[in-house]
C-alpha positions in Angstrom: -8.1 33.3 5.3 -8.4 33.2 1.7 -10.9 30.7 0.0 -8.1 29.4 -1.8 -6.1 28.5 0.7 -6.7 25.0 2.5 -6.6 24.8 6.1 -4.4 22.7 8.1 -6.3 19.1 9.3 -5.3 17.0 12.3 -3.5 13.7 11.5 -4.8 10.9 13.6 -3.9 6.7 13.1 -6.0 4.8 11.9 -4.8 1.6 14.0 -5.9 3.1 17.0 -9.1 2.8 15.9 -8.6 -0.6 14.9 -7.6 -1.4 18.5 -10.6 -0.2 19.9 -13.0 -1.5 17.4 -11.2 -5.2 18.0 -10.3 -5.2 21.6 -8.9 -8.3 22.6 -8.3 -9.3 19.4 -5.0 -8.0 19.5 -3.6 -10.8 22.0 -3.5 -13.3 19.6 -0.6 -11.6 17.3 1.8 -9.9 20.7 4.9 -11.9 21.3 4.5 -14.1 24.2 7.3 -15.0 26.4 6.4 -19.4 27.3 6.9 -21.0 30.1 10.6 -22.3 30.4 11.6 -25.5 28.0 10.7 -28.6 29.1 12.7 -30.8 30.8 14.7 -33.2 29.3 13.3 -36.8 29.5 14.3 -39.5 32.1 17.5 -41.3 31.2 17.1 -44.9 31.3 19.1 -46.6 34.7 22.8 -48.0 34.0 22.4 -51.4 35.4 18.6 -52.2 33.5 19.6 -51.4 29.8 23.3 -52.0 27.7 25.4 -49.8 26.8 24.3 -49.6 22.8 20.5 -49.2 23.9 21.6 -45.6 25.7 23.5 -44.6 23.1 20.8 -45.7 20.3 18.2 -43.6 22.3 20.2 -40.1 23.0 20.9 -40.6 19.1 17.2 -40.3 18.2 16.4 -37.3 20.7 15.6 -34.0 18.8 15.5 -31.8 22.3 19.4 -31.3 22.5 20.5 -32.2 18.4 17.8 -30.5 16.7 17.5 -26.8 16.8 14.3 -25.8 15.7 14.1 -24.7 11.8 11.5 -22.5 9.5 10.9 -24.9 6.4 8.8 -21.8 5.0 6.4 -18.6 4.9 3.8 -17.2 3.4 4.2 -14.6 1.9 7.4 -15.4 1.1 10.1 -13.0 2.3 10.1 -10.1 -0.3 6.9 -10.9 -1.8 4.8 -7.8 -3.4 0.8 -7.1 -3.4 -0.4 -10.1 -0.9 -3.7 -9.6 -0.2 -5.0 -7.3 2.1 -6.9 -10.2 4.1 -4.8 -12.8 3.4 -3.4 -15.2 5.7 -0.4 -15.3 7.1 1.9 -19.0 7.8 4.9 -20.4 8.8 6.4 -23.7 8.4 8.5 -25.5 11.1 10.6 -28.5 11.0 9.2 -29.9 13.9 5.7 -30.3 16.0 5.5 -27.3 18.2 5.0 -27.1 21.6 1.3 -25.6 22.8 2.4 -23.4 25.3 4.8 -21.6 22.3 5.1 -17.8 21.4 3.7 -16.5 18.1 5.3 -14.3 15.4 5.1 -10.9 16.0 3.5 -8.8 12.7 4.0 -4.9 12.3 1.7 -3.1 11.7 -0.3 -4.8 13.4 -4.3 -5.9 13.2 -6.6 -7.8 14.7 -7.2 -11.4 13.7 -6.5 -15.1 15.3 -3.1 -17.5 15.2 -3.7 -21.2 14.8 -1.5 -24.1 14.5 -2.2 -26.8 12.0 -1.2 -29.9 11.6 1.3 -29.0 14.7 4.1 -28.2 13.0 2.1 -24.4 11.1 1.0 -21.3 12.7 -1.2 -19.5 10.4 -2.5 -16.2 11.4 -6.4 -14.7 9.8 -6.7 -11.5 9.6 -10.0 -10.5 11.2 -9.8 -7.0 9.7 -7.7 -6.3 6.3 -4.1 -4.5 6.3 -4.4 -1.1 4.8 -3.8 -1.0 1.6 -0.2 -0.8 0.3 1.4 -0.9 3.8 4.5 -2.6 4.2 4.6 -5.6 6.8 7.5 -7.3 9.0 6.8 -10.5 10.8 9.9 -11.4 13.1 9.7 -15.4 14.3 11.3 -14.4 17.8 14.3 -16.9 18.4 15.7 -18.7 21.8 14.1 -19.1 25.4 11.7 -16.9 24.9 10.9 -17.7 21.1 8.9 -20.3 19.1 9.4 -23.5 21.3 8.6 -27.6 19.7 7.4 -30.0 21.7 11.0 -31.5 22.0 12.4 -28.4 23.7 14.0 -27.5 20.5 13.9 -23.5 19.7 15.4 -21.2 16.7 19.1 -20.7 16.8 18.0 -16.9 15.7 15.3 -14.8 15.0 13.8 -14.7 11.1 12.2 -11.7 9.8 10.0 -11.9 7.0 9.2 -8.6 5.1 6.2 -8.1 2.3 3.8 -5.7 0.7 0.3 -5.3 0.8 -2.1 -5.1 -2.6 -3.3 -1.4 -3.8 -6.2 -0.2 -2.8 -9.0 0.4 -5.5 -8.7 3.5 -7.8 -12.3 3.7 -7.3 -12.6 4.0 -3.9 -9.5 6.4 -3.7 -11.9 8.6 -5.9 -14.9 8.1 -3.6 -13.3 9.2 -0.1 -11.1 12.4 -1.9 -15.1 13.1 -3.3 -16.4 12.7 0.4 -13.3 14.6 2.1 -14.2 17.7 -0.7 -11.1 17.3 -2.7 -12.5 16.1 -5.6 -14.7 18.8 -7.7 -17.0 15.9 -8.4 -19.8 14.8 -5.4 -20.1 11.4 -4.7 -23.7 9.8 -3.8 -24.0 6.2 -2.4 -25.9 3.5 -3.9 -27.9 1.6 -1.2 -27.0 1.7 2.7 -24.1 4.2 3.3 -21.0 2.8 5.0 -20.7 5.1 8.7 -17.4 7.1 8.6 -16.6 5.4 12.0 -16.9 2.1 10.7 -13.4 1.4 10.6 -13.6 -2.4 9.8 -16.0 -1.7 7.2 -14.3 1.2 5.7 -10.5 -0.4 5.7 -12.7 -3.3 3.6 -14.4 -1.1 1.4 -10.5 0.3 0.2 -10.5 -3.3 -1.4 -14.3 -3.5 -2.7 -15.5 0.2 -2.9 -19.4 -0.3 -2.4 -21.6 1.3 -5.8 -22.3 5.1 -6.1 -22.5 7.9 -8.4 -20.2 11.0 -9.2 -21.7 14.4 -10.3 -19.9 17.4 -11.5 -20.3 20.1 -8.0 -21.0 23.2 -10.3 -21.7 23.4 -13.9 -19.2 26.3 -14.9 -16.3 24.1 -15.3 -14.8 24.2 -18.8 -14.6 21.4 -20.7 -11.1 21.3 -20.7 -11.4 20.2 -17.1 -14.4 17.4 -17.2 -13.0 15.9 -20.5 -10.1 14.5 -17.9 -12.4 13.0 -15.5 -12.0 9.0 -15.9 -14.1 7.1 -13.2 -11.9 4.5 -11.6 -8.4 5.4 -13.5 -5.4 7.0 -12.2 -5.5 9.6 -14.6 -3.1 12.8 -13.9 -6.7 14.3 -12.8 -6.5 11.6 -9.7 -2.9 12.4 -9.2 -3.6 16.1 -8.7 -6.0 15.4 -5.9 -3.8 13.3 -4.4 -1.0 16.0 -4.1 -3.5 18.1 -3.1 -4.6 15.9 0.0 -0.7 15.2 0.6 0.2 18.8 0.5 -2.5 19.1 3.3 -1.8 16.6 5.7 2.1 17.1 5.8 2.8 13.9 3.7 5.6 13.7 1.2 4.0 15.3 -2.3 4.6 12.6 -5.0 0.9 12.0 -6.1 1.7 7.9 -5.7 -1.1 6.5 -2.8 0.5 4.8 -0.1 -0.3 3.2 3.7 0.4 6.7 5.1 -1.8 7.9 2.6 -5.0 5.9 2.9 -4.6 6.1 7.0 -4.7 9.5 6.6 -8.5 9.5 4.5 -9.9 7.3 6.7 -8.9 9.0 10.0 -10.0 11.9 8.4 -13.5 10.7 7.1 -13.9 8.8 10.9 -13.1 12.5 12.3 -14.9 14.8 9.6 -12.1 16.4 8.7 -12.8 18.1 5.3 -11.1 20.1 2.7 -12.6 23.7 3.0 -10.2 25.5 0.2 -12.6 24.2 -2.9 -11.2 23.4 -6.2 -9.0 25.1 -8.8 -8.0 25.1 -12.3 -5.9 26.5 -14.5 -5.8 26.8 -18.5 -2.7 28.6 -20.7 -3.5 29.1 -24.0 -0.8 29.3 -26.2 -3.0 31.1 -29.2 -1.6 35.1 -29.3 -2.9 37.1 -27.2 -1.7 34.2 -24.7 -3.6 33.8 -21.7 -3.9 32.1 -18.5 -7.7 31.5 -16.9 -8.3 30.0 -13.4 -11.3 28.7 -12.2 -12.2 28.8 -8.5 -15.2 25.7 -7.8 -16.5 26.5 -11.1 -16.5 30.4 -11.2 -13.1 31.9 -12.9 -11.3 34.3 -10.9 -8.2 35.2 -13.2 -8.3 35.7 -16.9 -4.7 37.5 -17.5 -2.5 37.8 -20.6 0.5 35.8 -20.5 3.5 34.6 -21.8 4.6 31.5 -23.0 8.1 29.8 -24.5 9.8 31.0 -27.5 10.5 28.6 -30.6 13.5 27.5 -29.3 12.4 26.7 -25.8 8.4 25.9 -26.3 5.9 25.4 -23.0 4.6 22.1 -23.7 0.9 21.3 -24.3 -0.5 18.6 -21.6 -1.9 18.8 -18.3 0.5 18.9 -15.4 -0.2 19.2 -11.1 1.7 22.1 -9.7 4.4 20.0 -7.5 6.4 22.9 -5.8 5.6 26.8 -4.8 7.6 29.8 -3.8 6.7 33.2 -2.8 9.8 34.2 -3.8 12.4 32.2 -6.0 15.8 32.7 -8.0 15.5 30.7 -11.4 18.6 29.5 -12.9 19.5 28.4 -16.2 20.7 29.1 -19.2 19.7 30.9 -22.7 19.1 29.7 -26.0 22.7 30.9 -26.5 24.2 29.2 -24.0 24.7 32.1 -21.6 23.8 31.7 -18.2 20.7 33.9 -16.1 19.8 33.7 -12.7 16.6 35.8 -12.7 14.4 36.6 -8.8 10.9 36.2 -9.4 7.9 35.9 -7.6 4.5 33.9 -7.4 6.4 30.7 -8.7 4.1 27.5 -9.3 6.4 24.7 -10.9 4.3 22.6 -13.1 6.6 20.4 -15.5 10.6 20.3 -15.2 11.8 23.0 -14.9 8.6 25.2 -16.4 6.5 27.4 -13.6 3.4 30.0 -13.8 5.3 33.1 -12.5 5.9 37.3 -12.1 8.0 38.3 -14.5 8.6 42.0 -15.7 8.3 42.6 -19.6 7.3 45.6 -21.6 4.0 43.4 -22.7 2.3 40.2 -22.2 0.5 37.9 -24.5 3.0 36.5 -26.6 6.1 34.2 -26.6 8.8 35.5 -24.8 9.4 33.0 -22.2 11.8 30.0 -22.1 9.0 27.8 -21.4 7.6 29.3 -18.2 4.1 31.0 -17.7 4.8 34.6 -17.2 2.5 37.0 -15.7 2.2 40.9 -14.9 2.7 41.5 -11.1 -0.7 42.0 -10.1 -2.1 39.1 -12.0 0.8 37.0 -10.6 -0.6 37.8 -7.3 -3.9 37.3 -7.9 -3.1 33.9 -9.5 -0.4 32.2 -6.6 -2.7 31.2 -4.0 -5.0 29.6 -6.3 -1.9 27.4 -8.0 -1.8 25.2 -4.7 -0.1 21.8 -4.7 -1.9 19.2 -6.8 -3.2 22.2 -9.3 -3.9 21.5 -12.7 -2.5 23.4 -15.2 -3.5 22.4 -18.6 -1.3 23.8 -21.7 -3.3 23.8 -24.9 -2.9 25.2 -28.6 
């Protein structure tokens, strides 16, 4: 297989390995089915105590007038970037029974439910959420729900939904630069945290420990390393993203998410690297127009080109490629307002409607196009397995 392709990597979860590295941890947050409800409490005898005192008492009795209520949560329900490690409560309207059943919390981690001041259960994470996840806690309801000490349970279950913090930009840099995505290395500072630490590693996605970043090879152009901005979500990040997305069968939007992050880390605890390298494209818009591709640092392609006409310019910027096709029908329509539906081949979409692409002319190297990247056949060829997902493809001049 060809350098520039990547090859396929396993997808494991990363919360099985939190469920081995905890244990028994994981008790604490299952649903619990309690013991039945407590009985109600002796009734007073008919002949020892008036009529008004029996009635004053089953007034007063919570078990069978009460139900049980949530006063409140936190997170609330709907609340956005809660801390990855932060705890978890809910509020009841009444003291709770010992023997009662705790929320349920999906995903799920390890950590410890307490109950304060007997009428709140808090729950402490013993090992953070991964970042960005989305979390449901359901307060089960009835028999087999939260129980207070009265007998008193929830006429019906509530389910509280939030959102967990980002991860750090930093440290998204750091693993793509250990997982080989990244053309820039990435050294450690200090003690190095183990790949199968998953604790340590899910904590690190918060606070990334120190390290340094160096170029991999030196025959990048500067059009490339000019982009590189340590800790920022530049379009440089985004590209590497893609490229790890494209990879691991995730949805190709460049935006990190849970499914995301649990798919570095299972892939740094199981040595699962990127083997294609790194590539990079430049279109220069200066006649003769040309479009070079570097391969890890070496170029592979320098072809003439063609770029957009007056009327229908390829813009300058830097842009991922975010969709390929061996083969493609473009449609559109002409500076005239006539239609064309044109088959070409090679196709790398890179902005809009705008791709790196075969297309048959008389000569190449000046515009012609409608704000595509056109290339001779051979070139095109060359060119297509190199223009991967997550490419950059930098438009200058």
């Amino acid at each position: 297989m060809s350098a520039a392709h990547r090859r396929s990597k396993r997808r494991g979860r990363l919360v099985v390995a939190i469920a081995a590295a905890s244990g028994a941890a994981y008790a604490g947050i299952h649903l619990t089915t309690p013991s039945a409800a407590a009985s109600a409490p002796p009734r007073a005898s008919l002949s020892s105590r008036p009529s008004a005192t029996r009635h004053r008492h089953r007034s007063s009795d919570p078990a069978s007038s009460t139900p049980l209520r949530v006063l409140s949560t936190t997170p609330a329900n709907g609340a956005g970037r809660v801390g990855g490690a932060a705890p978890i409560s809910v509020k009841f309207s009444a003291v709770l029974a010992q023997s009662s059943a705790r929320p349920s919390i999906v995903p799920s981690v390890p950590g410890t439910w307490r109950t304060i001041g007997g009428t709140t259960m808090t729950f402490t994470p013993a090992v953070p959420f991964i970042p960005e996840s989305q979390v449901t806690m359901t307060i089960p309801a009835g028999r087999v729900g939260i129980r207070a000490r009265s007998g008193a349970t929830l006429p019906k279950a509530v389910v509280v939904d939030f959102g967990i913090e980002d991860g750090s930009t930093l440290r998204l840099q750091q693993l793509l630069s250990l997982l080989d995505y990244s053309p820039l290395a990435w050294t450690p500072v200090g003690n190095a945290i183990p790949a199968t630490d998953t604790i340590g590693q899910v904590q690190a996605a918060y606070a990334p420990p120190p390290g340094r970043f160096s170029w991999r090879q030196a025959g990048w152009p500067t059009e490339l390393t000019t982009l590189w901005k340590q800790g920022q979500y530049t379009t440089f990040t985004r590209g590497l993203v893609m490229s790890f997305q494209a990879d691991h069968g995730l949805n190709v939007t460049g935006v990190p998410d849970a499914g995301l992050w649990n798919d570095m880390l299972t892939s740094l605890a199981e040595g699962v690297v990127n083997t294609g390298g790194y590539n990079f494209a430049l279109a220069d818009k200066v006649p003769p127009q040309t479009l070079t591709i570097w391969h890890d640092g070496t170029v592979v392609l320098h072809a003439p080109a063609n770029t957009g006409i007056p009327q229908s310019p390829t813009p300058s910027g830097i842009f991922p490629v975010y969709a390929r096709y061996r083969y493609y029908v473009m449609h559109g329509k002409n500076p005239d307002g006539t239609p064309y539906s044109d088959p070409v081949q090679y196709v790398a979409y890179f902005y809009d409607g705008d791709a790196v692409h075969y297309f048959p002319r008389a000569d190449y190297g000046i515009p012609q196009s409608l704000g595509c990247v056109e290339l001779p056949l051979a070139e095109a060829a060359v060119a297509w397995p190199y223009l991967a997902y997550g490419t950059l493809v930098r438009v200058v001049n």
